[in-house]
C-alpha positions in Angstrom: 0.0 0.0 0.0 1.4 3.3 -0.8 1.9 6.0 1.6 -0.8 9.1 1.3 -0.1 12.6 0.6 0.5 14.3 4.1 3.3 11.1 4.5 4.5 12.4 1.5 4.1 15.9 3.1 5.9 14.3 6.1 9.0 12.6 5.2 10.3 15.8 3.2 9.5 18.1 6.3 7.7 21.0 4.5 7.8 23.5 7.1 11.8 23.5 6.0 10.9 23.0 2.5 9.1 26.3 3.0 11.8 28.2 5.0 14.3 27.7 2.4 12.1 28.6 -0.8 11.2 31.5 1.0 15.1 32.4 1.8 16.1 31.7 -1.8 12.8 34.2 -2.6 14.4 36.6 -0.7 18.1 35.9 -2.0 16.5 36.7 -5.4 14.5 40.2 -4.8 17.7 40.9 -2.5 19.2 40.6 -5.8 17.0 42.3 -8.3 17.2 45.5 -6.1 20.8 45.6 -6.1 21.4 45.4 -9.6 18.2 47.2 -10.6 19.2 50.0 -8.3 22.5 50.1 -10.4 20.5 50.1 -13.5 16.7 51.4 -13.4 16.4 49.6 -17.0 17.4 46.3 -15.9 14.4 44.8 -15.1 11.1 45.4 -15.9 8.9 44.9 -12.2 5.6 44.1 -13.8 7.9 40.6 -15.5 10.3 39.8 -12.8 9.1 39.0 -8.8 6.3 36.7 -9.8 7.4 34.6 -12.5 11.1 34.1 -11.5 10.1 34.1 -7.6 7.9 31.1 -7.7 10.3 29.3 -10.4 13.3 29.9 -7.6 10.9 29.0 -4.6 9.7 25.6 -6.5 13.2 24.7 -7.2 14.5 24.7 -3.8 11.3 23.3 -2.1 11.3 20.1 -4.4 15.6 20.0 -3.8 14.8 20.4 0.1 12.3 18.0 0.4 14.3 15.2 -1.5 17.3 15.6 0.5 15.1 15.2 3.6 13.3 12.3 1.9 16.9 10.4 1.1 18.3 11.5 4.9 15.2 9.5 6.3 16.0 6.4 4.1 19.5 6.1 5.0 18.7 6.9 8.9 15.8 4.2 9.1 18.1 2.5 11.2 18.4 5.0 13.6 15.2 6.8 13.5 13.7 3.2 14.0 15.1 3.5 17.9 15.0 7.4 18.3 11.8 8.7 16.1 9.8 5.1 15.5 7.0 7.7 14.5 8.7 8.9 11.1 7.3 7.2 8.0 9.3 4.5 7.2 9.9 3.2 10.3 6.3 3.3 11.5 5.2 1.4 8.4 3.4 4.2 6.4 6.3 4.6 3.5 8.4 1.9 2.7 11.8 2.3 2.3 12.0 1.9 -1.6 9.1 4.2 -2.3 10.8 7.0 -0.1 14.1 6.5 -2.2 12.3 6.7 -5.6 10.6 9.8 -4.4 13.5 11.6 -3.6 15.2 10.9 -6.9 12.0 12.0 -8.8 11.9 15.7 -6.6 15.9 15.7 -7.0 15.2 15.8 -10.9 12.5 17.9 -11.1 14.1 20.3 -9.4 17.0 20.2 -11.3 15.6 20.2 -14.3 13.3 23.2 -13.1 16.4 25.3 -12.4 18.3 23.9 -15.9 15.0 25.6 -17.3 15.9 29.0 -15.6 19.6 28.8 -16.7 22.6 27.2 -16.8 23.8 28.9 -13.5 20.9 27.8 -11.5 20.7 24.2 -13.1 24.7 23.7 -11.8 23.7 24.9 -8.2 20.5 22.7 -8.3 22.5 19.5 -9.6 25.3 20.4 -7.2 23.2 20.5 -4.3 21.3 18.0 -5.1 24.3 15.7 -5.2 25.7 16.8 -2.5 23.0 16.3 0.0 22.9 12.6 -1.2 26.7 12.4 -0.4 25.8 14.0 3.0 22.8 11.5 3.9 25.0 8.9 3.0 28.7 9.8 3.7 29.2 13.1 5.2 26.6 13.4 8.1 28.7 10.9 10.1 32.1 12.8 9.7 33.1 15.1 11.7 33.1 18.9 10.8 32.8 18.1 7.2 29.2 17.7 7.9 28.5 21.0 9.8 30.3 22.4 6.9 27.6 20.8 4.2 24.9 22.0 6.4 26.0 25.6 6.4 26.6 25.7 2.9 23.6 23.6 2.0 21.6 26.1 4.1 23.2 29.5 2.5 23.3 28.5 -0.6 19.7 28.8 -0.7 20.5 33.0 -0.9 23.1 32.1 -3.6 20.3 30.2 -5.6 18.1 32.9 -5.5 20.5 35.6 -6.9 21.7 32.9 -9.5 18.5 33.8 -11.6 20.4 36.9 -12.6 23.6 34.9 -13.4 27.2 35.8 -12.1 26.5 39.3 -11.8 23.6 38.1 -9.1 26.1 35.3 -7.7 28.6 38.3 -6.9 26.2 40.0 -5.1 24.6 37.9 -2.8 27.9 36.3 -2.0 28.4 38.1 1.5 24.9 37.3 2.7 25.6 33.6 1.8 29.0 33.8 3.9 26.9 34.9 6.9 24.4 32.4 6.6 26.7 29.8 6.3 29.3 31.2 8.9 26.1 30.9 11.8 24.4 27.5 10.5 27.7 25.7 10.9 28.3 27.1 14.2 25.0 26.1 15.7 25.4 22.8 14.2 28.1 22.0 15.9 26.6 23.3 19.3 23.4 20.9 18.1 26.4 18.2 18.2 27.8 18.8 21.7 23.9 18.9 22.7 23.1 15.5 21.7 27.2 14.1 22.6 25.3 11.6 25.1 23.2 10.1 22.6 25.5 10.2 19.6 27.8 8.5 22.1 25.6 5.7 22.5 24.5 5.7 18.9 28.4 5.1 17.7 27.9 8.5 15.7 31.3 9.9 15.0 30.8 13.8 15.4 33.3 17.2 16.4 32.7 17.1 19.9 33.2 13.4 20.3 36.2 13.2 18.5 37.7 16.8 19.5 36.1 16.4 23.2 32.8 19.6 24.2 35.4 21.7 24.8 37.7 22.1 21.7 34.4 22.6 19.4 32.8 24.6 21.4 35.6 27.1 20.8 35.9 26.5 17.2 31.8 26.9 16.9 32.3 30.5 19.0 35.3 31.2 17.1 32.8 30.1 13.8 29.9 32.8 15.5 32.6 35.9 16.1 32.9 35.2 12.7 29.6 36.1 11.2 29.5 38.9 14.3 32.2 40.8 12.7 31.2 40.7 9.4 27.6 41.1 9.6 27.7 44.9 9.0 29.2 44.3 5.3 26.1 44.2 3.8 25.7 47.7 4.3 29.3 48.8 3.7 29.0 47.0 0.4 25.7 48.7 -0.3 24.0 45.1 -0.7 21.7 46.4 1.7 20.3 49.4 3.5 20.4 51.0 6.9 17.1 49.1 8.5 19.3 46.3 7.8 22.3 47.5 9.9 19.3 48.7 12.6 17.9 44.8 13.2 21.2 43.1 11.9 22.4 44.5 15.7 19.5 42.8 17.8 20.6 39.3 15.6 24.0 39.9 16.8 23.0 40.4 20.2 21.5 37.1 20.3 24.8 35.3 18.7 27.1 36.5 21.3 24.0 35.4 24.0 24.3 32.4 22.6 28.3 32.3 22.5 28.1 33.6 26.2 25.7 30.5 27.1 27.8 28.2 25.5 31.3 29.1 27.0 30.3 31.0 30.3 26.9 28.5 31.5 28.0 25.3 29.4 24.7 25.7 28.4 24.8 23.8 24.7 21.2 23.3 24.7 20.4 27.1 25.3 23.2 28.3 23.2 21.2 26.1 20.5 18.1 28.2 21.1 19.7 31.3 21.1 21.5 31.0 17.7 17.7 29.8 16.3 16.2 33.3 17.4 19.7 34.8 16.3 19.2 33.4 12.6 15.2 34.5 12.7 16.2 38.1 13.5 19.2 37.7 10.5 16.7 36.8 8.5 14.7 39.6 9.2 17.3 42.4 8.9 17.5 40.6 4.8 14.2 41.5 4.3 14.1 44.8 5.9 17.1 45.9 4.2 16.0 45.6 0.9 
């Protein structure tokens, strides 16, 4: 028996499907009103949010929700003990029908951004590939897996701007570096949270290789990173002063975070605090356009 839609719905997690279409939305207006700024002829308005918006926003749903799809066949194993509720190990997907799905959204995506350009249809292919190698390779190695996330994650900014090819690319490029920069710092904090049960899981992560205390400098060294640059969106003129404005209050609640992590050993707060970080980040984008 096949699984039903809202398993379907369920295994690719479309609450993220939808956060990162929307951030590649925004990558792509982000975009348009830099380079439209620089030339009031670029672009006509009345052709470009719509179409090329919802093209962008489609791509990285379907991308999204097949590299979630693939994660949850190669971690049936685990998510058999830990989360017997998801939908393969509970019964309502069976393991072959959630790998075929995520091939068919990894090439309809792809295919989708091939259609947009060549730039976009790289990216898409890229990612796509990647995130296979990650489900089945790179989550369990250390560091290089925060690293995928974080890219995997800001890339969706770089995606956006790609509709507008190099030019778009260039761009976008910082915000992608500061999206990156703070995901793969809060992942690793997400891996010294859950050291007891990847301990008992055999998982080979940063924290248990390096020991809490050596990555949770490298993840605050990671966060002073994106700290300190976070104004050059504005210096560069990517973005405009309501952005420098609300960019402080997410900065405030990175070094809150940093601040639980090394003063209170406080992994699972720090967590928290770099989530409400990133949601104010993502606000100072939008408001800074």
């Amino acid at each position: 028996m096949s699984a039903g839609i809202r398993t379907y719905m369920e295994i690719i997690r479309y609450g993220n499907c939808l956060m990162a279409g929307f951030a590649a939305v925004i990558g792509t207006l982000i975009a348009f009103n830099i380079l439209a700024s620089n030339d009031p002829g670029f672009y006509s308005p009345e052709k470009f949010p719509f179409f090329f918006s919802g093209l962008v926003f489609m791509v990285v749903f379907l991308v999204a929700g097949a590299g979630n799809a693939i994660n949850d066949y190669f971690d049936v194993r685990i998510d058999s003990i830990n989360r017997p509720d998801r939908p393969i190990p509970s019964g309502r997907m069976k393991l072959k029908e959630a790998l075929y799905f995520s091939y068919i959204l990894f090439t309809l995506g792809t295919l989708l951004a091939f259609s947009i350009n060549p730039i976009c249809g790289l990216i898409a292919l890229f990612n796509s590939l990647l995130l296979i190698f990650y489900a089945k390779t790179l989550k369990g190695t250390p560091l290089l897996g925060n690293l995928s996330i974080g890219y995997l994650t800001g890339s969706s900014f770089l995606f956006g701007a790609s509709v507008f090819g190099l030019e778009g690319l260039k761009d976008l490029f910082i915000l992608f570096l500061l999206a990156a920069l703070a995901i793969t710092a809060r992942e690793i904090v997400k891996d010294i949270e859950d050291m007891e049960g990847d301990k008992i899981e055999g998982a080979d992560t940063l924290p248990l290789r390096v020991g809490a205390k050596k990555a949770s400098y490298l993840a605050v060294l990671i966060g002073f990173l994106a700290v300190f640059l976070s104004p050059l969106p504005y210096v560069l003129s990517v973005l405009g002063l309501r952005y420098l404005y609300l960019i402080l209050l997410a900065d405030l609640g990175f070094l809150a975070a940093i601040y639980q992590l090394l003063a209170r050993n406080n992994p699972t707060r720090s967590s928290k605090m770099f989530k409400i970080a990133m949601f104010f980040a993502l606000i100072a984008f939008i408001a800074g356009v």
